[in-house]
Residue, then its C-alpha position, 0 to 999 in steps of 0.5 A: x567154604x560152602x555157600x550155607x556156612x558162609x551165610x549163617x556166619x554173616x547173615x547176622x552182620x548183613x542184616x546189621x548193616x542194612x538196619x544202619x543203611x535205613x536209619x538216621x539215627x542209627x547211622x549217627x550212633x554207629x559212624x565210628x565203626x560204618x568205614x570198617x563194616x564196609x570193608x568188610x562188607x566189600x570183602x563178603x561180596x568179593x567172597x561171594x562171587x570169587x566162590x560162585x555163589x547164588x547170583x541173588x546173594x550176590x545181588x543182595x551184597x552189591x546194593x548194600x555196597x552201592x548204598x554203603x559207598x553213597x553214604x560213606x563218600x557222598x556230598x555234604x552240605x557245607x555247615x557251620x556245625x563243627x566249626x561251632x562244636x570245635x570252638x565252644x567245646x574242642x578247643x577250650x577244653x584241650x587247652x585246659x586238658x594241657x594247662x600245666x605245659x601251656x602255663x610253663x610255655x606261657x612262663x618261658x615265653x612272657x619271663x623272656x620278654x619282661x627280661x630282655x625289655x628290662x635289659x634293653x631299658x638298663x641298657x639302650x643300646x644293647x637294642x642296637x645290637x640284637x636287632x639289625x640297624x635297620x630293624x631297630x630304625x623300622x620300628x622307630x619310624x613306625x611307632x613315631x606319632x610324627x612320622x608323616x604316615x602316621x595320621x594319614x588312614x588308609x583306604x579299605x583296600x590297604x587295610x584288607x592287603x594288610x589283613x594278607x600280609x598279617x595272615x601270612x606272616x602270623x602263620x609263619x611264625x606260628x607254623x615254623x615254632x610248630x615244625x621245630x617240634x620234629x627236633x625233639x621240642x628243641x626247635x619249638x622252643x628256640x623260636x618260642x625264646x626267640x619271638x619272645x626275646x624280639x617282642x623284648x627287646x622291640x618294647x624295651x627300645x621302643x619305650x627308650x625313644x619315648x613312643x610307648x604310648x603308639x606301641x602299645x596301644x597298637x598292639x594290646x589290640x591284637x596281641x592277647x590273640x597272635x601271642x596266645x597262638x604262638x604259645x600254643x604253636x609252640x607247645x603243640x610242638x614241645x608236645x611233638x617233640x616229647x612224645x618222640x621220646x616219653x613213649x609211656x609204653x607205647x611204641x615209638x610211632x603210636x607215641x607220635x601220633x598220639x601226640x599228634x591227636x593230642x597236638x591237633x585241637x591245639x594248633x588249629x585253633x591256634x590258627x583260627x587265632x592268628x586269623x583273628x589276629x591278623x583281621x584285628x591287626x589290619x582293620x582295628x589296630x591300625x585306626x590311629x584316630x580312634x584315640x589311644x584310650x579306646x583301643x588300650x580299653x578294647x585291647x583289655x577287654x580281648x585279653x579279659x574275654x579270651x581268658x573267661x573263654x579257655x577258662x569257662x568255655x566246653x564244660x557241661x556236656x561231654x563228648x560233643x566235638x568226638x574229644x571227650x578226653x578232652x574234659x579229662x586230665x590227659x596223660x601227655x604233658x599235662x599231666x605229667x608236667x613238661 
């Protein structure tokens, strides 16, 4: 390779590069593409001097490197941006790329929890048998107007322990009903089942000893948000699950990680709502002397806007949040049903 050729074959990209380097717009419009041109960048500069070519194109192709690698490694400034393009497009509009394998996880996962509260209150003391004694006992003493902690608020401090405690134990849940999807979905859907069968049963008994009315007003607070996210843990596992096995031509590791690209917007913000979850939960759901009809009239109200949220939230412009097929029928589940 003589050093003329190898200049009138890459000069044309240099000077490309270069025009990137000097221009903010430009540099917006080409990000996709900037890591790859900067490798092969490097590539020409090592040609360059493993060659010996002239010492000022070797100075040439090392500024622009300098200046690429500032550019692609540099310090950001912490912004709220794509959090806020995540939330009002992203997420919204991956949901309802999904809707019909979200729906049929909704289905599997309220159709178990209706059968098994109207099995527990046919037949009361089957709760005894599916929960622990113990269990069983927690639950009553918890939900019962007249038990001495009932009344008693706690202080900020409590509130915000609490506010841990729900983050961690939402995120379990929402975590190994998402990690099961490695076995095939079958894990996602045991636990999704299984949570749905507990929510059943704990409502059924409750309801059996007469507190239904402490139960439900402390949890319609929370619940649209911590229920609706484990729903999602579960599908984006189900969806896992399926792409390790409906390839659509793909090989068997391009399936997984595009079930994994398809599965992401998902399960984050399915973690974003356990955190908002376990917040409401600790500091809302918990203040008893706020009265039963207030939070059973906030709880709905959650429900209600977290509906018109998936629902009207991330149309109009497409592309803003790097999902653009999100606005689109996707070809996993969603379109193709689970």
């Amino acid at each position: 390779m003589t050093e003329h050729s190898f200049i009138v074959r890459r000069d044309k990209f240099w000077r490309e590069f270069a025009e990137t380097l000097g221009s903010a717009r430009l540099m917006r419009e080409r990000a996709d593409r900037f890591p790859r041109n900067f490798r092969e960048l490097c590539q020409d500069l090592n040609t360059a001097r493993a060659h010996g070519f002239d010492p000022a194109l070797i100075e040439r192709l090392n500024r622009m490197v300098l200046e690429g690698h500032q550019r692609l490694y540099n310090h950001r400034d912490f912004s709220f941006r794509p959090l806020l393009i995540f939330l009002t497009r992203t997420f919204p509009r991956a949901v309802r790329a999904h809707w019909r394998g979200i729906g049929a996880a909704c289905l599997i996962f309220y159709g178990m929890a209706l059968f098994f509260t109207l099995f527990c209150l046919r037949f009361p003391e089957m709760a005894y048998r599916i929960l622990p004694e113990f269990q069983a006992e927690s639950l009553e003493e918890m939900y019962n107007p007249e038990s001495p902690h009932f009344l008693v608020p706690r202080e900020l401090s409590g509130d915000a322990d609490m506010f841990g405690f729900y983050i961690y134990n939402n995120v379990s849940i929402a975590f190994q009903t998402f990690a099961g999807g490695i076995l095939g979905g079958l894990g996602s859907l045991f636990f999704l089942v299984y949570n749905a069968m507990f929510l059943g049963v704990a409502a059924g008994h409750i309801i059996n000893v007469g507190f239904k009315e402490t139960f439900f007003s402390f949890i319609i607070g929370h619940s649209s948000f911590e229920l609706t996210a484990i729903i999602f843990s579960a599908y984006a596992g189900l969806l896992m699950g399926y792409r390790l096995f409906v390839c659509g031509g793909l090989s068997r590791g391009a399936s997984i990680r595009r079930g994994g690209r398809e599965a992401l917007p998902i399960i984050a913000g399915a973690s974003l709502l356990l955190v908002i979850a376990a917040a409401v939960e600790a500091f809302w759901s918990s203040q008893v002397l706020l009265g039963a009809g207030l939070r059973f009239v906030v709880g709905g109200l959650g429900w209600v806007l977290l509906g018109l949220y998936f629902a009207f939230a991330g149309h109009g412009k497409k592309g803003g949040g790097g999902q653009a097929g999100y606005g689109k029928k996707s070809g996993g589940m969603a379109g193709e049903g689970v």
